[in-house]
N, C-alpha and C positions, 0 to 999 in steps of 0.2 A: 686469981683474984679478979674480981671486977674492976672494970677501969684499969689495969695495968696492962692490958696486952698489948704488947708490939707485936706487929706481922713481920717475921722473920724471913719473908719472901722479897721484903723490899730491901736485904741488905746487901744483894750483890748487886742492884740497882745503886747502890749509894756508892757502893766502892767502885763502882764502872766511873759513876760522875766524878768521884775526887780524885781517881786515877787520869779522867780526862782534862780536869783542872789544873790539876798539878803538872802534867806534861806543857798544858797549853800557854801557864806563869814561867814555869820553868824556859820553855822557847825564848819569850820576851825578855828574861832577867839577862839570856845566855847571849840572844841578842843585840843587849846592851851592854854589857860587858865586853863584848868582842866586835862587835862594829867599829869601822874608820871615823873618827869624829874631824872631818876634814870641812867644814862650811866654807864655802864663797859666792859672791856673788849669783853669777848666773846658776849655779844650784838652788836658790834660794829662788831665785824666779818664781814666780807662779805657772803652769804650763798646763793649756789644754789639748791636748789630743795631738799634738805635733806644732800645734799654732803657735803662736804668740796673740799674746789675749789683746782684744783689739776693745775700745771703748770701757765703760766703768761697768764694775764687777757687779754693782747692782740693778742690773736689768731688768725693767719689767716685763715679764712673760703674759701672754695675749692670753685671755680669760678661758680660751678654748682649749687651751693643753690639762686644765684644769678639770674641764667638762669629757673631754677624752678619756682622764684618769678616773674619773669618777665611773664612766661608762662600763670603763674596762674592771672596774670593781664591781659592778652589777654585775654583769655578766659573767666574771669570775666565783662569783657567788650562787650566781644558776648553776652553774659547772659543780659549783662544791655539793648544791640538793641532788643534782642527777645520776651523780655517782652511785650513792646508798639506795637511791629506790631502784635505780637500774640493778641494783646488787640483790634487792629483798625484793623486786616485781613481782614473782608467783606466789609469795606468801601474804602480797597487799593484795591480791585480787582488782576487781571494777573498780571498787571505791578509790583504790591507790593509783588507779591508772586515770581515772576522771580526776581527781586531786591534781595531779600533776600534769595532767593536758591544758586543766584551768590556769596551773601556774604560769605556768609557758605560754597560755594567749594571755596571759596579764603583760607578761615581758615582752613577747611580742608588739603587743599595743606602745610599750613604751620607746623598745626600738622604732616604729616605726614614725611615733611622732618626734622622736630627737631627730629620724632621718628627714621630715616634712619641714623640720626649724632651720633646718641645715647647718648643724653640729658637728658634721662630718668630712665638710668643706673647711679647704684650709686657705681660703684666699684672703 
């Protein structure tokens, strides 16, 4: 009938997922049921990295960690176009190989003026 079809190919897809859910609840219930409930002080500490946390927890972080991350998502993003055309190049021909030299002097141009603003300096 129209309108009623379920694709049957998506059902060991569903039981992968609720087989993977169910393991992964089940871990945390099994977790908490059997874990040491022993709290004290110095457990309770807050701890970074071996240190002991020095001044207040709400630091302001310098605008440039900000602009680094953003950077580094651009450029992760070139990574993600270059994959596919790198993969389907012979079948895009000139036109897909000028497309994507254009792209890449566009990024280019961008890299080179974050590196002119000096975005890259950490002084």
């Amino acid at each position: 009938m129209p309108g009623t079809y379920i694709p049957s190919e998506y059902l060991p897809v569903a039981i992968i997922f609720l087989f993977a859910a169910l393991i992964g609840l089940g871990a945390l219930v099994a977790g908490l049921l059997v874990r040491p409930r022993r709290p004290y002080v110095q457990k309770l500490y807050p701890y970074e990295s071996g240190n002991p946390p020095v001044g207040e927890p709400r630091y302001k972080f310098s605008v440039k960690f900000y602009i680094i991350a953003m950077l580094f998502v651009v450029f992760d993003v070139e990574a993600v176009f270059l994959y596919p055309w790198a993969v389907a190049y012979d079948k895009l021909g000139i036109f897909g190989f000028v497309e994507m030299m254009l792209f890449i002097f566009i990024l280019l141009i961008g890299y080179i003026y974050v590196w002119k603003k000096g975005a890259f300096n950490w002084e």
